[in-house]
Structure formats: C-alpha cells, structure tokens
C-alpha positions as CSV (number, residue, x, y, z in Angstrom):
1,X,0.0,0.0,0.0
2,X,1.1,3.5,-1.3
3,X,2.2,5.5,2.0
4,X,-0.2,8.3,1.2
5,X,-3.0,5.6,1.1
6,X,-1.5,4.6,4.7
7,X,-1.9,8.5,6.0
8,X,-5.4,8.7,4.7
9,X,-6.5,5.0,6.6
10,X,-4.9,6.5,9.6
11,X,-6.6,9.9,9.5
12,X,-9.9,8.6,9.0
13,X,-9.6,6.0,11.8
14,X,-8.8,8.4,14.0
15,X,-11.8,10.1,13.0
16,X,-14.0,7.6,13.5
17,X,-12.2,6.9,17.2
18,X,-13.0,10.3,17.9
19,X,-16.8,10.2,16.9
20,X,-17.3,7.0,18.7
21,X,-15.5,8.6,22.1
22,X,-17.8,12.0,21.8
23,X,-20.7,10.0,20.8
24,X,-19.6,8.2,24.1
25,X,-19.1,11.0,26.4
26,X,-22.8,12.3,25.4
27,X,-24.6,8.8,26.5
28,X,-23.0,9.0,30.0
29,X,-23.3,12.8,30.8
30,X,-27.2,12.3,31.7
31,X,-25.3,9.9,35.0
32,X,-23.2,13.0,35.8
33,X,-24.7,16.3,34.4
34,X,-26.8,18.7,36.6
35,X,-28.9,21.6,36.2
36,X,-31.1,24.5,37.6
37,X,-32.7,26.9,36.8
38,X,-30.5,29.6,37.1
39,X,-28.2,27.7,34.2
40,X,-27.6,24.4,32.0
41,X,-26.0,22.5,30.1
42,X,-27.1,20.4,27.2
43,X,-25.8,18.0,24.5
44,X,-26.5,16.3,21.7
45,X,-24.8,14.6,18.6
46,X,-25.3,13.3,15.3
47,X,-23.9,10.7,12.8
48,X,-24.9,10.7,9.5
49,X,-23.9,8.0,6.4
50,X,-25.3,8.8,3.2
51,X,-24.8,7.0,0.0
52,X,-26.1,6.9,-3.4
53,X,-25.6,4.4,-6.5
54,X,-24.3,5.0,-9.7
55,X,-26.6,6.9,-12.0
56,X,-27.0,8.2,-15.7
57,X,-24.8,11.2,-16.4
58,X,-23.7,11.8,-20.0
59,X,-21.6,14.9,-19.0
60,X,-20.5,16.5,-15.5
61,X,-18.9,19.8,-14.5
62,X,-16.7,21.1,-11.8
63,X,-19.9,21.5,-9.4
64,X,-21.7,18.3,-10.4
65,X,-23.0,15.7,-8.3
66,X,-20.4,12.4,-9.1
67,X,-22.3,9.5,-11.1
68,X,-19.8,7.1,-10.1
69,X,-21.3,5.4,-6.4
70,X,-20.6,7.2,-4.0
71,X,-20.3,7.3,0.0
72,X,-19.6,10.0,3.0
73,X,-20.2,10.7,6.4
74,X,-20.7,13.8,8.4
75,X,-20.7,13.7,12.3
76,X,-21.1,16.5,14.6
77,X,-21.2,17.0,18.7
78,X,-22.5,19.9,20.3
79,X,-22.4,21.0,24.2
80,X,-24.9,24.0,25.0
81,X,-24.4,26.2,27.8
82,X,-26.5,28.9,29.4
83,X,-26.5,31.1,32.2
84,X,-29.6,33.2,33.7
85,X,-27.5,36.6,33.8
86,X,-30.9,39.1,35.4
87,X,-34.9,38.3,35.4
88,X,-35.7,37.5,31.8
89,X,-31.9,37.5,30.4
90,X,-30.6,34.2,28.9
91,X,-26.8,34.0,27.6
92,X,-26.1,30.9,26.0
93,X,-22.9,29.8,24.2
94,X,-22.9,26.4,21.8
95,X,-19.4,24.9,21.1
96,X,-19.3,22.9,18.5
97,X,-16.8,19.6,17.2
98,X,-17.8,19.0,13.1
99,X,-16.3,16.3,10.6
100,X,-16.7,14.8,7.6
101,X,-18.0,15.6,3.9
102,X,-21.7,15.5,2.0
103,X,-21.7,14.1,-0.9
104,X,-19.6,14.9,-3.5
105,X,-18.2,17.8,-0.6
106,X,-22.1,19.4,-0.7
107,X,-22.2,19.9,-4.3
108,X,-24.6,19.1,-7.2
109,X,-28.3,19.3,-6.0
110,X,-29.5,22.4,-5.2
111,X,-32.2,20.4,-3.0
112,X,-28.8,18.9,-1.0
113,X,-30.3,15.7,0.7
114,X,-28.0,16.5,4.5
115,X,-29.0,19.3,6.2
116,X,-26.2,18.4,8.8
117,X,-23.7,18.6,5.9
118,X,-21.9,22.1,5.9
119,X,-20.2,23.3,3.0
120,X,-16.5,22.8,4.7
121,X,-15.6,19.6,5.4
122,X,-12.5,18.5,6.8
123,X,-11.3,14.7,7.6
124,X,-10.6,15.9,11.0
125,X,-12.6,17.1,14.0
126,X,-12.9,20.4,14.7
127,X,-14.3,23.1,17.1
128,X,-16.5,26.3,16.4
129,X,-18.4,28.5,18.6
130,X,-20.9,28.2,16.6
131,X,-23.6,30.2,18.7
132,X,-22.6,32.5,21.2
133,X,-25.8,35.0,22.1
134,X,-28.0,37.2,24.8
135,X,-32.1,36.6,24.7
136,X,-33.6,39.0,26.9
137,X,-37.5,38.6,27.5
138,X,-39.9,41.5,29.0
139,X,-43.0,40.0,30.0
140,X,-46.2,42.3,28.5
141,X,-49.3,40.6,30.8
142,X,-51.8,37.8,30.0
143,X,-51.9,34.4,31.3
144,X,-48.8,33.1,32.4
145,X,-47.4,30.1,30.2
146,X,-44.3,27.7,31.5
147,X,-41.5,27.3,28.7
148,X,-39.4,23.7,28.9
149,X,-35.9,23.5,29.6
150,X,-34.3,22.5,26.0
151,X,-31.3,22.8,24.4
152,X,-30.6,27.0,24.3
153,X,-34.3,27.8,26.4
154,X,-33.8,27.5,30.3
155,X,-37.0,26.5,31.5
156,X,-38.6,29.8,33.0
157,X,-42.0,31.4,33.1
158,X,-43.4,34.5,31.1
159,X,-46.2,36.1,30.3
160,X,-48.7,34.8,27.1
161,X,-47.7,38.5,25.7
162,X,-44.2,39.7,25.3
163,X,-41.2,40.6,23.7
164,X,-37.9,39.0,23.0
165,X,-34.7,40.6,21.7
166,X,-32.1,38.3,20.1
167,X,-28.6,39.8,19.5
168,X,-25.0,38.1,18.9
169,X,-24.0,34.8,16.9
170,X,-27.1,32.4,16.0
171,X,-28.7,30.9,13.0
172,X,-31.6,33.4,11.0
173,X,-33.6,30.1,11.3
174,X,-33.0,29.8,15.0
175,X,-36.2,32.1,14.5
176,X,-37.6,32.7,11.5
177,X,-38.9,30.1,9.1
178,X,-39.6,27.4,12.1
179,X,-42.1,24.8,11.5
180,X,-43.1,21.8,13.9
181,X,-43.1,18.8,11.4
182,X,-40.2,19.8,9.2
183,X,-36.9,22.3,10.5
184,X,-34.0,20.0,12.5
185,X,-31.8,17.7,10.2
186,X,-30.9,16.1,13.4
187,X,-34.5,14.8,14.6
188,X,-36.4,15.0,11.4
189,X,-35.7,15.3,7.3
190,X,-33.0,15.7,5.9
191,X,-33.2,17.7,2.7
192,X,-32.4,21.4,2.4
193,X,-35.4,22.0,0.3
194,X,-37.5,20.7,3.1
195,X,-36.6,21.5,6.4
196,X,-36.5,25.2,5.2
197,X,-37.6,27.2,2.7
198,X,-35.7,26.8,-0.8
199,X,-35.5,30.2,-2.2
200,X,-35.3,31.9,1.7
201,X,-31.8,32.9,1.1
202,X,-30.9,33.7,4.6
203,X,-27.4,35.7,5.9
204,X,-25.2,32.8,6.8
205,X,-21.7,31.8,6.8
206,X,-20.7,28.5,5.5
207,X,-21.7,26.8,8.8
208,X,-24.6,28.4,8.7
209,X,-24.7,30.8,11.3
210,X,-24.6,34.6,11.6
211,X,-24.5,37.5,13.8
212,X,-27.6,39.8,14.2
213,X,-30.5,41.2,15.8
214,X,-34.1,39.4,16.3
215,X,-37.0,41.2,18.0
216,X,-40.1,39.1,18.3
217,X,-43.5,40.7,19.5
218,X,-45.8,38.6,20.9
219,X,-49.7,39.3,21.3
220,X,-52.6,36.6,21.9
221,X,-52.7,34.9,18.8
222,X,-50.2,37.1,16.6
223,X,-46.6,37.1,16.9
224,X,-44.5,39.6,14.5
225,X,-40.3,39.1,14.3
226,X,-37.8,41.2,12.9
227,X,-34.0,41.2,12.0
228,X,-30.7,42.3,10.9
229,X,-28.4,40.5,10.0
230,X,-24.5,40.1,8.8
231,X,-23.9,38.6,4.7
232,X,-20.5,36.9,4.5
233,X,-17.9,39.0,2.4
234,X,-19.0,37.1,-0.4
235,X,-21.5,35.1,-1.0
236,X,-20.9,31.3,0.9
237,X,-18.0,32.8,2.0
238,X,-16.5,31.3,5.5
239,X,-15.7,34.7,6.6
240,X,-18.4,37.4,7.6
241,X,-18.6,41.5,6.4
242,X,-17.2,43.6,9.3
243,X,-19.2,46.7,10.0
244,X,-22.7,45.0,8.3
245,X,-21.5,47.0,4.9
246,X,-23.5,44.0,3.7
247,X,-26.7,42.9,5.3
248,X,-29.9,41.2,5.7
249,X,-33.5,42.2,6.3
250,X,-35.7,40.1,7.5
251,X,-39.8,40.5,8.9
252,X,-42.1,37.4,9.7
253,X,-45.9,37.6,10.6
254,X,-47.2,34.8,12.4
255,X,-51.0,33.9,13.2
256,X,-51.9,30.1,15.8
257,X,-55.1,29.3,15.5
258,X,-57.5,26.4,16.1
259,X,-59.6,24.3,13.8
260,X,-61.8,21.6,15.1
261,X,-59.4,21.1,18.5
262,X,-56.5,21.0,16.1
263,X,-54.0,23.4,16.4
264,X,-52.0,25.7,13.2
265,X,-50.0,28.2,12.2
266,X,-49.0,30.0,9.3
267,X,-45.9,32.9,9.0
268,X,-45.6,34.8,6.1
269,X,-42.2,36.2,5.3
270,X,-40.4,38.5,3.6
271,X,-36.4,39.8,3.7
272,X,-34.2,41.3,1.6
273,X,-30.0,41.0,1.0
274,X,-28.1,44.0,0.5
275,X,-24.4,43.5,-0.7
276,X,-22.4,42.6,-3.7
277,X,-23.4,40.1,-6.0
278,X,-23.7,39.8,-9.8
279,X,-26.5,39.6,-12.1
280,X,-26.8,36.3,-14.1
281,X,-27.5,37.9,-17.6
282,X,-24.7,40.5,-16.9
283,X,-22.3,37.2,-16.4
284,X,-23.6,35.7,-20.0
285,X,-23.0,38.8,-21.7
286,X,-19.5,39.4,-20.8
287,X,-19.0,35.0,-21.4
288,X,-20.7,35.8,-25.1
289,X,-18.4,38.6,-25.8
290,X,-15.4,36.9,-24.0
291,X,-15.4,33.5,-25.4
292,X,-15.2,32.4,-21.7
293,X,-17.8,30.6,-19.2
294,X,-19.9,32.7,-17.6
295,X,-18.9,33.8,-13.6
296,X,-20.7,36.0,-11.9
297,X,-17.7,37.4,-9.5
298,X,-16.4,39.1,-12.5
299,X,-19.7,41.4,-12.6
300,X,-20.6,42.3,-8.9
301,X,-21.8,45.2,-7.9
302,X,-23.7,46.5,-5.1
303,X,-27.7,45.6,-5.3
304,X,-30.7,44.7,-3.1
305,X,-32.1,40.8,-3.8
306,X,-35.5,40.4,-1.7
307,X,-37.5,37.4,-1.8
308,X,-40.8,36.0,0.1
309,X,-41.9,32.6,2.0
310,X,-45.4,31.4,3.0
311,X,-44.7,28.5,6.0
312,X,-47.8,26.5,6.9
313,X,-48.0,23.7,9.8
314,X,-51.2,21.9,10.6
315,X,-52.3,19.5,13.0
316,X,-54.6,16.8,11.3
317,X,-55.0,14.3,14.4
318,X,-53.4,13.9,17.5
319,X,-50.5,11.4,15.9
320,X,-50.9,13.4,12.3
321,X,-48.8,16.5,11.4
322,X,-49.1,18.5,8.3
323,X,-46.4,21.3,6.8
324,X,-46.3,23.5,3.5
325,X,-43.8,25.8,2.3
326,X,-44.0,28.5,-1.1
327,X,-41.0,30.3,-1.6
328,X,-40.5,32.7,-4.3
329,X,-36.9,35.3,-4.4
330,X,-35.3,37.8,-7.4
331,X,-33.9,35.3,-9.4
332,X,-32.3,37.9,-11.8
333,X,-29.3,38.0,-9.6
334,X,-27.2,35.3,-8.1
335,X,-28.1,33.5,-4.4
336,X,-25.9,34.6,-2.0
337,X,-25.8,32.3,0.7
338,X,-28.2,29.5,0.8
339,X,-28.9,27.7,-2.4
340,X,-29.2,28.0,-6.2
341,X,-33.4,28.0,-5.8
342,X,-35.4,30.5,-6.8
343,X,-39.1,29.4,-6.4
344,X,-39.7,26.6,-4.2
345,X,-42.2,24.0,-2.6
346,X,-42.6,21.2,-0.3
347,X,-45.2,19.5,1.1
348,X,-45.1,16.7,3.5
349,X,-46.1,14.7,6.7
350,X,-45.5,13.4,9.7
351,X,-46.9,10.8,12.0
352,X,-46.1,9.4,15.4
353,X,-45.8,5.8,16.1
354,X,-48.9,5.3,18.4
355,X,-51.3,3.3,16.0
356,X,-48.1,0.3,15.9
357,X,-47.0,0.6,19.7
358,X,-43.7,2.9,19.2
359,X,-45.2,5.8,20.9
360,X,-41.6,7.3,20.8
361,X,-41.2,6.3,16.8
362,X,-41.9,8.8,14.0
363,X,-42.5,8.3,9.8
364,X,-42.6,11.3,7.7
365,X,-42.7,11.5,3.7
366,X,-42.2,15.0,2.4
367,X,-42.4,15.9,-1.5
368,X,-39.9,19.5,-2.6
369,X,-39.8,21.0,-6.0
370,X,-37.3,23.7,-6.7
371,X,-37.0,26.0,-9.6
372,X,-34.6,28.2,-10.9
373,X,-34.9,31.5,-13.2
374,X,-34.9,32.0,-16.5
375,X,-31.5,34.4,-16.4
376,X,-30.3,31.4,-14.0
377,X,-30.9,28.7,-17.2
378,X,-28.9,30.4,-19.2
379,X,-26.2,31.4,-17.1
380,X,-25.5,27.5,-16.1
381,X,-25.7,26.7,-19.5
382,X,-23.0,29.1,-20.6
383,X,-20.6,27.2,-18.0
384,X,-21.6,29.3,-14.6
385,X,-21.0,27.9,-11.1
386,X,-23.7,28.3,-8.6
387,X,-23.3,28.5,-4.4
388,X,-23.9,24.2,-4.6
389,X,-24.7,23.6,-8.6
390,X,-23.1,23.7,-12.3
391,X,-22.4,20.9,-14.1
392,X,-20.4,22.9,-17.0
393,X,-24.0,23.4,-19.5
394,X,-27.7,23.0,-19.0
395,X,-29.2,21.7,-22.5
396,X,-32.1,20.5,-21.1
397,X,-34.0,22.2,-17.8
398,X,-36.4,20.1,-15.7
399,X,-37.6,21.3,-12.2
400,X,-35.7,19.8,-9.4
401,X,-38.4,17.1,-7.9
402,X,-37.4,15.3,-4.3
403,X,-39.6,12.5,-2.2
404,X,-38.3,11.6,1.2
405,X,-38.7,9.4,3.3
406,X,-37.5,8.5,7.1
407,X,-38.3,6.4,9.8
408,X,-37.3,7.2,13.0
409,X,-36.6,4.8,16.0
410,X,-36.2,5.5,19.1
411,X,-34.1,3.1,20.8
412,X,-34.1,5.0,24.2
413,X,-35.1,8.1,25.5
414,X,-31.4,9.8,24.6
415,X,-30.8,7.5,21.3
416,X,-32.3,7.6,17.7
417,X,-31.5,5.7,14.9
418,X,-33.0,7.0,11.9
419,X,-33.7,5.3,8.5
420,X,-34.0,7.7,5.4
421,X,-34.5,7.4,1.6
422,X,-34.3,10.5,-1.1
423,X,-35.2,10.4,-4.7
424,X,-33.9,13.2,-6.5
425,X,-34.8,13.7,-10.3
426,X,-33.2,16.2,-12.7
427,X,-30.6,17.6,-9.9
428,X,-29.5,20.6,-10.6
429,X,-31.9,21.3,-12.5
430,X,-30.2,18.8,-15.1
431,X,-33.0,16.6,-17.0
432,X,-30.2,14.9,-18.4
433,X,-28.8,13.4,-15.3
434,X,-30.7,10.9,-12.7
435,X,-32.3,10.4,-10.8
436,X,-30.6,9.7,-8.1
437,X,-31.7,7.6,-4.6
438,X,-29.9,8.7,-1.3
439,X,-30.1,6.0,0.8
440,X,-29.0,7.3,4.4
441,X,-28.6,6.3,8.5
442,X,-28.5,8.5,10.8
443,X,-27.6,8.2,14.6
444,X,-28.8,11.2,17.4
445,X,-28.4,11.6,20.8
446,X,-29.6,14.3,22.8
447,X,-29.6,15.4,26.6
C-alpha cells in the first residue's frame, strides 16, 4: 500500500475513534450532568452515512454531483451552555466539534439531501463557537405560560404577551422560518429543500450561522419578528462582512389558531439582502463577448435581492402533522448564501408511532420542487458555477423534484437511529442526469 493511502486510513480511523468517544461522552453525561434553573448544560450529537448508487450522467462539471457510487459521512457533537445573567436574560454559548464531507463535498443538487452537511468539510474534528448570544425577554401581561428546559431555552416562566430581543452569533432560522413537522436535520428530514424554505436565502456563513438582531413581539394569537443581519464577504464565503456594509432584512408575521381542536400556524415572510453580488445575464453577456464561461464574480456590484416565503403547519390528528412551504426570491441575480433556488415548494407529513406501539417512533414523507430563473438557465448553461450547482451546460432544464422518506426509531429516551430514503430527479436542475436515490442512517443523541 502507497504510504499516502496509509496517511489517509490513519486519518480517517482516527476520525472515526474520535466520533465513537464523543458520541460516548454524550450517552453517559445524563449519570453525571446537573442543572437548575438559574443555568444548564445540554448535548447532543449526530452521525450521519449517506450514500447513493451510480446513476445516468452523460456529462458533468466542476460542481456536479459524481455519477460514479458514492459514499460520505458527516458527524457533529454539540455542548450547549447557558447562564440566567438578570430576570428575563438568557446567555447561551454552543461549542461545536464538526467532521466529515456531504456528498460529492455538498455539491450538485440544489435540494442537498444532509441538512447536517456544511459546506467545509474536513477529515478531521474540529471546534467552532458556533452560537454565542444574549435573549432577553420582557414580559407584557396575560396568562402566564411555562417554557421547557431544551437545548438553548432555560425553562422559565413569562407572560402569554411579550417581547424578546435576540442579538449576537445564532442561525436566521433559529427564529424565523420554524415549523413543527419539518426544521431539524438532526431529529427529522433531511433535505435542504425541506426543512427550510428553498429560495429563503438567509445571511449565513458557510456553517450556517450569523451575527444579528431578532425582536419578536408577541400578542394573543399574533406574533410579529424582525432582524438584521451580517452577509459573509462574499457570497458562501466562511468569513463574515465587518461593520454590516452587507446585510440582511428580514420580517415574519405569524398567526396560531385552532380548527376543530387542532391546532395551526401560518408565518408569512419577507427579507431582503443587501451586498455585492452579480447579475446572471450580466455574467452571460460578458461570457458571449469573451469566449469564456460565464462567472458572476467578474460582474458584482452593489444591489438589493428580496424574496418572500409562505410557512404552513397543521395538525390533522393527535399522531398526524401537516407542513407547506412556497417560496419565491429575485432570481435575476445570483443567491448569496443558501442555495441556487429560486421558487420553491414542499409539502409533507408526519406521524407518530402510536397506531403500531412505538409511541416514541416517527415516519414522515415529504415531497420539494425547486426551480430556478430564466436568467439562472442560461447562465448555467453558458458554463456558470452556482453556491452548490453547475455541471459545466444546462441543454435541457427540468424542475428539481425530491420524495423523502424516514423512519425514525427510538431506541431509548437519549438515542435515535433513523432510516432515510431521497429520490432526487433532474438535480440541478439537469433533465439529463438521474435520478438519483440517497439511501441514508442516521444516529442522534440528545440530553
């Protein structure tokens, strides 16, 4: 054996000795770990295998998903710590140890079936502070409602009418775009496309995760949020703008109700990005006129890029849950940080594992179609690169369609093991290669 065969074999069984002695330390905390309400600490973490087959691919580009079979593993472990600093003021700081790759390193579907995938991926642990913020809540009367202890939420007591301010490092989907049935990679699906909103093109760095501002007001049924928010330097860049030259905008209306004992909710979105991106037919003009692909970094300039998102969750019967997301942005202009969608849907459900004696057990099936603009065809087709997409041309568009599908067993109250199964036609937006099936298991422990 080659010795830089050797090195690798050794790298990535040390990997895996380090993800079996985290995944170790976070099943025996619960016999040690301790908690009041004044702070906490929580845990969790999360193994992932994905794989997919061989599949029809005539041509492929620098940003393509590989047709050759294909294998990787992402694991992540994260501690949670928070402090009660005053009456109603939560600080809470999450370090995080990451490893491993998506598929073909999170490229080639814009519908990316691991949401616990980042877009860095290194063959060795490492550790981010991932979140690191200050929630203060000022209680504005009405019945008085007990919130759970979880991981970042001390349990505590406030008033049905309030308001919350957010500020330091966190996710934009922390907060906005939530939904019940369909938002944690960790506990539920998988898919980007799915457990947020495809064309919600939210300030993130390439983890993910942000600094910024959320206020949330809360009254009866209503609840309105806003934020600002910090765009990387450039778009799916690792590093963040200093001084928020560029920025996010983001406003969410929410409205609970009940219909027939069940209980809904619906947000409607809206934000807009403000920083230096390039404009797709600008990027095919200067390729036509240069002989060269098209790249969209060679035509920046500063420009606003808003977009809209309609997030429904219904409850259908006490074991039944029921989500929908329509997504729409400005597809004239490249995505900044999230993915190469620009009008997006999925549907799905969810059901709990009463009816069959797994009270603990969940099965959900979720459909997504993603779409991309008209200036976006032709810009892939003339050789552009996307945030997660290009395959080098587009001939032949077709819709992005996704099903998944996941079981999820638990095998105690701080284990999961979780089955899942994604059929992906035309990815990338490619109708002439796939589909593809991702066949995945994934391991989560939480405490």
């Amino acid at each position: 054996m080659r010795s830089r065969e050797r090195r690798e074999m050794g790298r990535m069984g040390r990997s895996r000795r380090w993800d079996c002695r985290i995944l170790a330390i976070m099943l025996l905390w619960p016999a040690f770990a301790q908690a009041d309400e004044s702070w906490a600490l929580h845990g969790q973490a999360t193994f992932l295998v994905q794989f997919h087959p061989a599949f029809r691919s005539p041509f492929e580009g620098a940003a393509s998903l590989s047709p050759s079979a294909n294998g990787r593993e992402t694991f992540d472990a994260t501690l949670f710590g928070g402090v009660r600093l005053w009456p109603g003021a939560e600080a809470w700081a999450n370090l995080e140890a990451d490893q491993g790759f998506g598929l073909s390193n999170t490229l080639g579907v814009a519908g990316f079936p691991s949401g616990e995938a980042y877009k860095v991926g290194k063959s060795e642990p490492y550790l981010r502070l991932q979140r690191m913020f200050l929630r203060q809540t000022f209680d504005l009367g009405g019945d008085a409602e007990q919130i759970a202890a979880a991981a970042n939420q001390l349990e505590t007591a406030r008033s049905a009418d309030n308001l919350v301010i957010t500020a330091g490092k966190f996710s934009v989907v922390d907060i906005f775009d939530a939904n019940s049935y369909a938002h944690d990679p960790r506990t539920d699906f998988m898919n980007w496309a799915v457990i947020d909103s495809g064309a919600f093109d939210y300030a993130a760095d390439a983890w993910g995760y942000t600094y910024g501002l959320a206020v949330e007001w809360t009254r009866g049924a209503w609840s309105l949020r806003g934020g600002l928010f910090d765009l990387s330097r450039v778009p799916n860049g690792t590093e963040l703008e200093r001084y928020f030259d560029e920025f996010e905008l983001t406003a969410e209306l929410e409205r609970r109700y009940v219909i027939g004992g069940l209980a809904g909710r619906v947000r409607f979105l809206g934000f807009v990005n403000r920083g230096r991106m390039g404009s797709y037919n600008d990027a095919v003009a200067l390729a036509i006129s240069s002989g060269q692909p098209a790249n969209v970094a060679l035509v920046r300039r500063y420009r606003s890029r808003p977009g809209m998102a309609l997030n429904l969750e219904q409850r259908l019967s006490d074991m039944i849950g029921a989500f929908l997301r329509l997504s729409l942005d400005d597809g004239s202009q490249e995505t900044y940080e999230f993915t190469d969608i620009h009008r997006g849907l999925s549907i799905g459900l969810t059901l709990q594992g009463d009816d069959w004696g797994r009270k603990q057990d969940s099965v959900g099936i979720a459909f997504a179609n993603s779409a991309i603009s008209q200036a976006a065809r032709s810009y892939f087709d003339h050789g552009g690169i996307g945030l997660l997409i290009g395959d080098g041309r587009l001939p032949h568009y077709a819709d992005e369609n996704i099903v998944e599908l996941f079981y999820d067993f638990a095998i105690s109250p701080q284990l999961n093991l979780t089955a899942d199964y994604q059929l992906i036609a035309a990815p990338a937006f490619n109708a002439d290669r796939g589909p593809v099936s991702v066949l995945g298991l994934r391991m989560h422990s939480a405490f």
